[in-house]
N, C-alpha and C positions, 0 to 999 in steps of 0.2 A: 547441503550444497545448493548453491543458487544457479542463477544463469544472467551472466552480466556479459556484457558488451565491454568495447574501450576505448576511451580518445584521451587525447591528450592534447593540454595549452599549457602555452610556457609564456611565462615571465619574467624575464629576466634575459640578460645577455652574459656574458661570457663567466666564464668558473675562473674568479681569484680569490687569493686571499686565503685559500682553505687551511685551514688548520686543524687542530684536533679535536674538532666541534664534538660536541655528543650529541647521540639520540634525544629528541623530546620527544616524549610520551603527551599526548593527554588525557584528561581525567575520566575515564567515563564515554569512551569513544566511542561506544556505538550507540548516545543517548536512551541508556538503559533508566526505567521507572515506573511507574501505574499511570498510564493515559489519563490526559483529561484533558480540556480547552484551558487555553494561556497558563499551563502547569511548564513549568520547565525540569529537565532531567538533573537530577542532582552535579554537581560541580560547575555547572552553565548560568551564567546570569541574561538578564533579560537587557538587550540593548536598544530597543526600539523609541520610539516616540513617546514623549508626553501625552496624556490622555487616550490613547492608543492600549491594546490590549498585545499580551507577548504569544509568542510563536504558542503553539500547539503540541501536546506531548503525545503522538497518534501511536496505534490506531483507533478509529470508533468515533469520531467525532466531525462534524458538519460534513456528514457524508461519505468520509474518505476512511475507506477501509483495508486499502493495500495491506498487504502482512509484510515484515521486515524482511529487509534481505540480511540480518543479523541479528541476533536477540531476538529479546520482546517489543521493542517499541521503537519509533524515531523522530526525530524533529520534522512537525510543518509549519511553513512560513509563508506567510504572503505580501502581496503588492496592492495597495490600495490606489480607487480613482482618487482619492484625497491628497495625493502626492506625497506618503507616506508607507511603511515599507517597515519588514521586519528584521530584529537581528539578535542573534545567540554570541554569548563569548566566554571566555574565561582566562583567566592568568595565569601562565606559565609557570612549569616549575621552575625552569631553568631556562635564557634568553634564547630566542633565535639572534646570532650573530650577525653583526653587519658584514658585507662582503662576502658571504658564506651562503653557497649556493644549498637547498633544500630539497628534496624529492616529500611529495605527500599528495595521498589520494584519498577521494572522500567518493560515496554511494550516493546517486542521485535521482529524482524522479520528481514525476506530478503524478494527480488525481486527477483524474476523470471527472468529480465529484469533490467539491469544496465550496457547502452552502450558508453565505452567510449573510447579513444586511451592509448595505453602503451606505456610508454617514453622506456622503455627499447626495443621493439619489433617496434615502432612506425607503429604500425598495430594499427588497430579497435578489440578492442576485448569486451566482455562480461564481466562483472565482480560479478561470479556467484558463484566461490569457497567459501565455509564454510568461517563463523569467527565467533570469539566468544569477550564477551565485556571485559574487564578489568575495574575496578574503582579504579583510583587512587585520595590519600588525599596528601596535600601541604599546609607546614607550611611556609606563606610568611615571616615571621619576620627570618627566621632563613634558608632561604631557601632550605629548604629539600621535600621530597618527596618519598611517599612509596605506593606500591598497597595495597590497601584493600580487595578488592574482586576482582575474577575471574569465566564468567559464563561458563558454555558446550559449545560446538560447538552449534550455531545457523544455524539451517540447514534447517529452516520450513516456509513456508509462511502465516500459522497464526501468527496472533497476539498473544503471550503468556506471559505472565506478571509473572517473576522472583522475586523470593525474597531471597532476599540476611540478612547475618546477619554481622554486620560490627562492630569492635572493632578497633581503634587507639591503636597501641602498644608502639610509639615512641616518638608523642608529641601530642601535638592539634591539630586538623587540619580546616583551615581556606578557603580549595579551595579545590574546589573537581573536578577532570576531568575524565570524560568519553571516554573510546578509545576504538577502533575496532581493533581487536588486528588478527592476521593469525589461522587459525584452527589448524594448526602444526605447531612451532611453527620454526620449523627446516628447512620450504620451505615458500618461499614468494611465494603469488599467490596473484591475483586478485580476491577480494571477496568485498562482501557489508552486510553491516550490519542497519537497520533501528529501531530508536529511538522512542518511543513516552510514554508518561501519567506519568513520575515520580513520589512517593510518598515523603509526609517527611522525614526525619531521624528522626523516634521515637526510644526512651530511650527504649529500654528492661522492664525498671520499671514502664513505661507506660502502660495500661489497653490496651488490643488487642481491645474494646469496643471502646476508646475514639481517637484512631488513624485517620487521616484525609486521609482514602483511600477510594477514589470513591468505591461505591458499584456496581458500572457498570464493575464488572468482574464476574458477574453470566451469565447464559445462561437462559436466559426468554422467555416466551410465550406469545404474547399479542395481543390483538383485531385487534390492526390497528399496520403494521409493515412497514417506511417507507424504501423507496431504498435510496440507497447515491446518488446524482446527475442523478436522476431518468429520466435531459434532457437530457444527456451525454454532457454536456459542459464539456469544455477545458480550465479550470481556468489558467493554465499558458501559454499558448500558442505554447504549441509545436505542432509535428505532427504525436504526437503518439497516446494513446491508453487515452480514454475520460478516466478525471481525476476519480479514485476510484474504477475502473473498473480493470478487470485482464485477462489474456487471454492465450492460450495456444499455438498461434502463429502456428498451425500446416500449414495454409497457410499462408505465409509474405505475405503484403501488405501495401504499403507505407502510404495507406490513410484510416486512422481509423474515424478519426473527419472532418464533412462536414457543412459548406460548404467552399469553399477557399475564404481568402479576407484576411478583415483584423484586425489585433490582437491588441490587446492595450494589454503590459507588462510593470513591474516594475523596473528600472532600474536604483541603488542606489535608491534615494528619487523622480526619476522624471517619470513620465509614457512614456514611449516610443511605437509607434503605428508602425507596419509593416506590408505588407504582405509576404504569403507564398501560396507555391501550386501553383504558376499559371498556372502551367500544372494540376491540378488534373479533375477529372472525372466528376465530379457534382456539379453544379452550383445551386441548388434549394434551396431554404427556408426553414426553419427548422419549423416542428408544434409547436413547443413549445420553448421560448425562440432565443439563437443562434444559437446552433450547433445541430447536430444530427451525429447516428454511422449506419455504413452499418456493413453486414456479408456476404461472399463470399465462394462460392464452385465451385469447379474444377470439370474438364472432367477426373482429375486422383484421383476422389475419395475423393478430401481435404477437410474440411468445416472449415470454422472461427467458433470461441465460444466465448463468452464473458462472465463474471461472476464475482459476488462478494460476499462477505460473509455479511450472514444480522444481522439486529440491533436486531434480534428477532430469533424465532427460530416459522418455519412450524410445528406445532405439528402431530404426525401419528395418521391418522382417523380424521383428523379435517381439515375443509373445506373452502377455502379464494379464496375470487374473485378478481381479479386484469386485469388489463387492459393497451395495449401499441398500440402506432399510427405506423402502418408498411404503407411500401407504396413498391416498383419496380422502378427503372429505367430502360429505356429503352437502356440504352446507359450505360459502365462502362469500360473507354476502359485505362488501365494503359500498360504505355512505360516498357515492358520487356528489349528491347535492342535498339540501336539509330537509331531512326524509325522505327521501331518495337512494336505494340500493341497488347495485351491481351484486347479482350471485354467481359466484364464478362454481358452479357446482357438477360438472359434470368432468368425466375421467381423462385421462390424460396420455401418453406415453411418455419416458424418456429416453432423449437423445443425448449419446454423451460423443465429444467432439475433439479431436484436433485443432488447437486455435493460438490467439496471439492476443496479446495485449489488449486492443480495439475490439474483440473477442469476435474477431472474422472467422468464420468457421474452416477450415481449411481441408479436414477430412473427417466422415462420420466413421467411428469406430466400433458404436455399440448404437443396438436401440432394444428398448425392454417391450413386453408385451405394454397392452393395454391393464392401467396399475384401476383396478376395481377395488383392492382391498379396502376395509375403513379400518383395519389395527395393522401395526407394523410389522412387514415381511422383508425378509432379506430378498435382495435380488443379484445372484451370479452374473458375470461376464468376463469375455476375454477379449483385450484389446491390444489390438496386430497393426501398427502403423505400415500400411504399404507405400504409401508414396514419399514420404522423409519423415525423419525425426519428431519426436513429439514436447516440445518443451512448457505447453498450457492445456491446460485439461477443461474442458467449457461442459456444462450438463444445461441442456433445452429441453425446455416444454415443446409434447406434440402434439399436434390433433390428431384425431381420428375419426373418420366417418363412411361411410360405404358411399357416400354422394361427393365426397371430400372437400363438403363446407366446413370452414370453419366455425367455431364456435367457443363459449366459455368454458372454461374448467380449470380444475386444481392436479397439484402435485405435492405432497410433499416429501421432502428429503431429511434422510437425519444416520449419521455414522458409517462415513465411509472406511472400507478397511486398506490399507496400504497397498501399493500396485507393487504385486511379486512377481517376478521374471519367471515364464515355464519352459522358455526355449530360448536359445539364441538368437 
């Protein structure tokens, strides 16, 4: 279960014509597939620009590691300075009807985190600026093409699931395409927009009752709540931030996912296997599975945080025990400059948080001793939300000192266990 918000835009004006339109389904609606840059999800073609690259099949890729508010994976798209812009689509089975008013809602967000080069600037840049979706409909027999719908500025890195109300004014429409349209509409910028959970296109004269929308857009409570990729694996194999995970990046750090070696990705239909990192820090074994994730603090006060938002909701005054395997390295020494290293080597605690999105810390729940070990030990806790609800879980780097300067050190994390309700 997720935790989504909800707005609604409508397009269209008045309900005629209704007749005994049917459901449209489409193919594939929560862009389920194996991640990868300009991979598109099966049934979806690529409508974007000439010379231009297609939408993104995330998670894992130029930064952006949100985890789905459905399935495995979802569409990301962006907005270039080049005044150029991405788009997904596909052909119906069956037309949307003209005069035939439509109910349909789609899952929506950014990243934080989408890095990639500007053809225009041909610098590395971020691609962070607002955008908002457009839904355009296409009649292939006659080839035309008209927007249907337009959302607000997507400016939020929840998941929030939009509902739109959709009329055909012109003909039928046979093809429906999804775009990532500019926030203004009047500046090109660099923005990203993230797709996921489609609904049908139901009739208006359909029973709001009998519509085929997942009921997993409430906010729930429940006994056993699990984490998203709770090893911090790296399903696509880059070398960013473990897939599902979010972060607030206050200290950069080239290596989020440990240990270095080697990757098996998907490449077209064939697996392709590489390595990466052979400079990286840490060479150990992960407790659980493959990989595992460090957190890092600085002598100027920085600390990593990691966080994601849960499939459940911490209730206030109710009480869940949960448990994750921390260990220390001795050694964490990343190249600042050519020959030049930062050893982040010294012990750490952790803090695990109450937070949101932005990963604003909201309320400290747990904090562990000071983590000495150098092999993997579990570490108990119980986490008692007193002040409201808990809908994102954030784990910080602490320091410690009897003088309480700050300083370097490591953490790492590896196999959290599910948060179990022990009291009401």
């Amino acid at each position: 279960m997720r935790t989504l918000l909800y707005t609604t835009m409508i397009f269209a004006l008045p309900v005629a014509g209704l007749g005994q339109a049917a459901i449209v389904k489409l193919a594939n609606p929560s862009f389920e597939g194996y991640p990868g840059y300009s991979r598109l999800p099966e049934h979806w073609f690529n409508g974007g620009f000439d010379k231009e690259t297609a939408s993104d099949l995330q998670p894992g890729f130029f930064g952006c590691s949100k985890k789905p508010v459905h399935g495995r994976s979802y569409v990301g798209m962006v907005t270039r300075d080049n005044n150029t812009w991405e788009r997904v689509g596909q052909k119906l089975s069956q037309p949307l009807l003209k005069d035939t008013l439509y109910r349909f809602n789609i899952c929506l967000s950014t990243s934080g985190n989408y890095v990639s080069y500007s053809r225009r600037t041909g610098m590395e840049t971020n691609y962070t600026a607002p955008v908002r979706l457009r839904i355009w409909g296409g009649n292939l027999d006659i080839n035309e093409e008209a927007m249907l719908a337009e959302s607000p500025v997507v400016a939020h890195r929840d998941w929030i699931r939009y509902d739109f109300e959709i009329k055909p004014l012109q003909f039928d429409i046979n093809q429906i395409v999804l775009e990532a349209y500019f926030g203004n509409s009047s500046v090109a910028t660099n923005g990203n927009l993230l797709l996921d959970h489609c609904s049908a296109f139901v009739p208006a004269s359909v029973s709001i009752a009998t519509q085929p929308v997942s009921s997993d857009n409430e906010v729930v409570s429940a006994d056993v709540i699990k984490i998203f990729n709770p090893s911090f694996e790296d399903f696509a194999g880059s070398t960013g931030l473990p897939t599902g995970w979010e972060s607030d990046d206050q200290l950069k750090s080239k290596y989020r996912v440990h240990p270095a070696g080697e990757y098996v990705t998907l490449n077209s239909s064939r697996k392709v296997t590489f390595t990466v990192n052979n400079d990286a820090p840490l060479k150990m074994k992960a407790a659980d599975q493959n990989r595992f994730t460090s957190l890092l603090a600085s002598k100027a006060g920085l600390t990593q945080t990691i966080s994601q938002q849960l499939e459940g909701v911490l209730k206030k005054d109710s009480a869940y025990s949960f448990s994750v395997h921390l260990a220390h390295s001795k050694h964490f020494k990343e190249e600042i400059a050519p020959t030049r290293y930062l050893d982040y080597k010294n012990p750490l605690k952790l803090r695990i948080w109450s937070s949101n999105a932005e990963n604003l810390k909201h309320e400290l729940l747990a904090e562990s001793l000071l983590v000495v070990n150098n092999k993997w030990q579990e570490f108990k806790f119980i986490l008692k939300p007193l002040e409201q609800d808990c809908k994102w879980l954030a784990f910080e780097a602490c320091h410690v000192s009897e003088s309480g300067e700050s300083y370097d050190g490591n953490l790492l994390l590896d196999n959290c266990s599910d948060l179990v309700k022990i009291s009401p």
